[in-house]
C-alpha positions in Angstrom: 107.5 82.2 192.1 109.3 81.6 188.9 111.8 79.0 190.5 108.4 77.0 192.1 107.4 76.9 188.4 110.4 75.7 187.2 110.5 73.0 189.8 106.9 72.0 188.9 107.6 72.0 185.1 110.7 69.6 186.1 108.5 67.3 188.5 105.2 66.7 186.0 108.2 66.4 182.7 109.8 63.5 185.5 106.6 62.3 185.7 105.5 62.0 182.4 108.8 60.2 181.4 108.1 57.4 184.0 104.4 56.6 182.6 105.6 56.6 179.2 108.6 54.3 180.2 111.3 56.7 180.0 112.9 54.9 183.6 116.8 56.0 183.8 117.7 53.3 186.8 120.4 50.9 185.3 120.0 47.1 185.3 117.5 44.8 185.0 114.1 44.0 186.0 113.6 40.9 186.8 111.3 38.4 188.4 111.1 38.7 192.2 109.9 35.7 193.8 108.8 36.1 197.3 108.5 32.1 198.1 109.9 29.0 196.9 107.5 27.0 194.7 105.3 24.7 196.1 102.3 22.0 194.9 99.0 23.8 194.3 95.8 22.3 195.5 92.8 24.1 194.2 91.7 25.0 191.0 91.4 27.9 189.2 87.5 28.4 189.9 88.3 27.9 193.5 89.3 30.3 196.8 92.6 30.6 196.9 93.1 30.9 200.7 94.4 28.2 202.8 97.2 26.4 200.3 100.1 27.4 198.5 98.8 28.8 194.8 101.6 30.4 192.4 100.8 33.6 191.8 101.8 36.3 188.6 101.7 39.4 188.9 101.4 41.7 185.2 101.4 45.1 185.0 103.1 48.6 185.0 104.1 51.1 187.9 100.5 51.4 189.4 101.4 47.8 190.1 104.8 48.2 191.3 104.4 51.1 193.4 107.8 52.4 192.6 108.6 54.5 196.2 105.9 53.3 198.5 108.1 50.7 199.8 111.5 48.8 200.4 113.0 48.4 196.1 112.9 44.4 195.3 114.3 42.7 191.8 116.7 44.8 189.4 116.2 48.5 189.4 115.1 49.3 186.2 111.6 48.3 187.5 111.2 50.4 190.7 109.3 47.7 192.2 108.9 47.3 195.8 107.9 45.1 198.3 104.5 47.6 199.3 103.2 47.1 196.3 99.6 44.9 195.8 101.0 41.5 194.6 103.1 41.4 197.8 100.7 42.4 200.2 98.3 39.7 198.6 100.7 37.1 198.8 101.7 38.1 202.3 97.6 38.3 203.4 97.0 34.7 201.4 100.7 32.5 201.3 100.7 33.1 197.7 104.1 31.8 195.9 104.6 35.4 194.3 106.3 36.3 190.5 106.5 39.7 190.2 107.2 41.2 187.1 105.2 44.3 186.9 107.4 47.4 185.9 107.3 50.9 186.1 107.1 52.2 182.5 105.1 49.1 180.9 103.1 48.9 177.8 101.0 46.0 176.6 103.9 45.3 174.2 105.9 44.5 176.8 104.0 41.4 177.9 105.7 39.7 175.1 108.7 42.2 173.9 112.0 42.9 176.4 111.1 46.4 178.0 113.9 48.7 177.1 115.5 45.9 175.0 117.0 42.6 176.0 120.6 44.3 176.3 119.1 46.2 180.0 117.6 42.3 181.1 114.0 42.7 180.8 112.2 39.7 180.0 109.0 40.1 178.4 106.7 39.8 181.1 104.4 37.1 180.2 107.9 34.7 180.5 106.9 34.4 183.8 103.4 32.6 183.3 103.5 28.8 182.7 100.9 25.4 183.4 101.7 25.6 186.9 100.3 29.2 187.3 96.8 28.9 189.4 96.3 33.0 189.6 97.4 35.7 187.4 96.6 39.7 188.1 97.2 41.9 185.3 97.1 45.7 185.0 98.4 47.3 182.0 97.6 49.3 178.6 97.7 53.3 180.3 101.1 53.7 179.1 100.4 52.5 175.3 100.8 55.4 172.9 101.6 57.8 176.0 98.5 59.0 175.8 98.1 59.9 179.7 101.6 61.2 179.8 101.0 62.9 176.8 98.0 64.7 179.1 100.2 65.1 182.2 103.1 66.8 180.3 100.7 69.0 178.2 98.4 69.8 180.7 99.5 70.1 184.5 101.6 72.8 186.0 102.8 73.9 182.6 103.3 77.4 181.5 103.1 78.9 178.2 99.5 78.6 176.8 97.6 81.5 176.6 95.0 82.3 179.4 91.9 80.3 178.7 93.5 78.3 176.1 92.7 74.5 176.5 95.6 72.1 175.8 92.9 69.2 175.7 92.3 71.7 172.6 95.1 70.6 170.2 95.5 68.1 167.7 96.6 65.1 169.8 93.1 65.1 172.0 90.7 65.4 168.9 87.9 63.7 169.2 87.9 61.5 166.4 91.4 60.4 166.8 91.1 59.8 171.0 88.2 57.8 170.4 90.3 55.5 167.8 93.2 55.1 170.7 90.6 54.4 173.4 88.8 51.3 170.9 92.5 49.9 170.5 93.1 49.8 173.6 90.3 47.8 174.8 90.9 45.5 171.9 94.7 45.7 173.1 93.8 44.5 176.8 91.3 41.5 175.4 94.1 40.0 173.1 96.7 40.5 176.8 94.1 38.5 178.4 93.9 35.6 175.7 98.0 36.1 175.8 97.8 34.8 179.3 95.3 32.4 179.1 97.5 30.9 176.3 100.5 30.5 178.8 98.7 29.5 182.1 95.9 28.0 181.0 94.6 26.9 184.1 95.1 30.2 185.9 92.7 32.3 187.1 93.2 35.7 185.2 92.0 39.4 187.2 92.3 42.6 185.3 92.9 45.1 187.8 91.8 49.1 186.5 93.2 52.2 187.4 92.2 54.2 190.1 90.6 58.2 189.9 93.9 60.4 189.6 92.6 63.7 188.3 89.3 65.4 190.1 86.1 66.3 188.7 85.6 69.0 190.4 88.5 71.4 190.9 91.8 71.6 190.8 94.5 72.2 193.2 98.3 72.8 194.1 99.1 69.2 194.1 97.5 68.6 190.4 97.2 72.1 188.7 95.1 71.8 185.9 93.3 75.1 183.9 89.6 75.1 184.6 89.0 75.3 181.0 90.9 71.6 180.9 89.8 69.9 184.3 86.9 68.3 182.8 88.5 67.0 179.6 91.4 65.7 181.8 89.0 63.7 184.2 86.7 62.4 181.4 89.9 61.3 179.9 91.2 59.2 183.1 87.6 58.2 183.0 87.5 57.0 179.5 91.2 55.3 179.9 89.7 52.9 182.9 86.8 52.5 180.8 88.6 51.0 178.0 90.4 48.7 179.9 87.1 47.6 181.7 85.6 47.4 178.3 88.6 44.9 177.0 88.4 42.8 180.4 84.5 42.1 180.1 84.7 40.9 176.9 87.5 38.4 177.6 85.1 37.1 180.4 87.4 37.4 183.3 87.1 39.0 186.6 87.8 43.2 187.0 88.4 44.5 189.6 87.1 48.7 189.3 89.2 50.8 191.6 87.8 53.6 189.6 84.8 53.3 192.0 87.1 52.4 194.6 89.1 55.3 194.7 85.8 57.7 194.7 87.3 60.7 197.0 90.4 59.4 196.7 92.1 61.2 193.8 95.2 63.3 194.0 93.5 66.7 195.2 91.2 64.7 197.9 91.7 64.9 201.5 92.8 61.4 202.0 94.4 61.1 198.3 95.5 57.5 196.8 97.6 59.2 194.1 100.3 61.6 194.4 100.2 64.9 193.3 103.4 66.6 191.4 105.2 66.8 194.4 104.4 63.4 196.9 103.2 64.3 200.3 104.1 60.8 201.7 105.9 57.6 200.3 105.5 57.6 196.4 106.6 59.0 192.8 104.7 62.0 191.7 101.5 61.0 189.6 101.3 57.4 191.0 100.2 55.5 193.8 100.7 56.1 197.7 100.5 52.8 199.8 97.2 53.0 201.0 95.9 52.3 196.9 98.0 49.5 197.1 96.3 48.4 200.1 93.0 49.1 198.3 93.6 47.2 195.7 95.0 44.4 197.8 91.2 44.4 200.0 89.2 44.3 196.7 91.3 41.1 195.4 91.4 39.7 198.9 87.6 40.0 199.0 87.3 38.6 195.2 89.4 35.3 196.0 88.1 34.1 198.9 86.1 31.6 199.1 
């Protein structure tokens, strides 16, 4: 029993390090282009089926999908070609950038992740005039305020019974609700950050997806009853932010937290892995059929 533990403590610790960008993989993570580039036809108001559009992709590992496919670009990334941006290009002969990285805060849309000396460009390098559609999905790693959650709160041992980790000092109140306001601001100056680049792009803010349940917890995610409720309200109020920072840019969002309704890690048919993956997948982030999810909503979104 005491070796499962320790094996759990290791897993969600694992975990935790990869939201808050703590990837080990040497090398770099750089673009992966998927097609050569080719003349674009249609605006950025228009469907985007049918020609060849240059597409960006932005974002961190719940865009990359580290694990749920084959790895593409440098390693440090764990991207891989499973993840969203490639099964939209696939689905609409998009001419693919992908720069999304596992780790990624909204600093590094304009800073080298990790520092230049591991070959990270800052992501929004990769936008440009030419750029007709640019997904973006970022801002749950900033201040590691989820991972700070995960590593405090699942599978660990050590509080006493009945004691709420949402109860100490990081999670009060009146300092989550200041983190939560600076991210949305955080994710409406990204947005005018692209839009500054690619101006003629069409920019989508994609939101995170339900990872911890509402109702009860399980083996894959333990979580104390006494912190269950914080926990989801917290996911909750993360997506919310981000939705709140996309809306008042003025640019499509697409809401996978309504998407993902049944879907989080304890569900029957879960999108997100639990602490130890029960298919393709890192622990705490997407399985493929998420990606795919996400891929249907922006497939539905951009055509015309």
């Amino acid at each position: 029993m005491m070796a499962g533990r320790a094996v759990a403590v290791a897993v969600t610790a694992a975990a935790a390090a990869l939201l808050l960008g703590g990837c080990s993989a040497s090398g770099g993570g750089g673009a992966d282009r998927t097609a050569s580039p080719s003349a674009t036809t249609a605006g950025p108001s228009e469907g985007v089926t049918g020609s060849r559009l240059r597409y960006v992709a932005l974002g961190d590992s719940y865009t990359a999908a580290p694990g749920v496919g084959e790895p593409v670009g440098r390693s440090l990334c764990l991207r891989t070609d499973a993840n969203y941006p490639h099964l939209l290009a696939r689905r609409l002969d998009l001419d693919l950038v992908d720069v999304s990285c596992s780790g990624a805060t909204s600093d590094d849309l304009t800073s080298a992740q990790g520092g230049r000396e591991r070959g990270t460009a800052p992501q929004l390098d990769a936008l440009g005039p030419v750029v007709d559609l640019v997904t973006l999905s970022i801002g749950a790693n900033d201040g590691g305020l989820f991972g700070d959650l995960v590593s405090s709160c699942a599978g660990l041992p050590g509080l006493p019974t009945g004691q709420a980790c949402s109860a100490t000092g990081r999670f009060a109140d009146g300092r989550l609700s200041d983190e939560l306001a600076a991210l949305a601001r955080r994710t409406t100056r990204s947005v005018d950050l692209v839009r500054d680049r690619a101006p003629r792009a069409r920019v989508v803010v994609v939101g995170y997806p339900r990872i911890v349940p509402s109702g009860r917890s399980c083996d894959a995610l333990p979580i104390a009853a006494a912190d269950l409720a914080f926990a989801h309200g917290l996911n909750r109020r993360i997506v919310e932010a981000v939705r709140r920072g996309a809306l008042r840019s003025g640019v499509d969002y697409v809401d996978m937290w309504a998407a993902s309704r049944g879907h989080d890690a304890c569900a029957i048919d879960p999108w997100i892995a639990g602490l130890q993956p029960t298919g393709p997948g890192l622990p705490l982030h997407p399985y493929a059929d998420h990606q795919e999810a996400v891929a249907d909503e922006l497939e539905a979104l951009l055509a015309p």
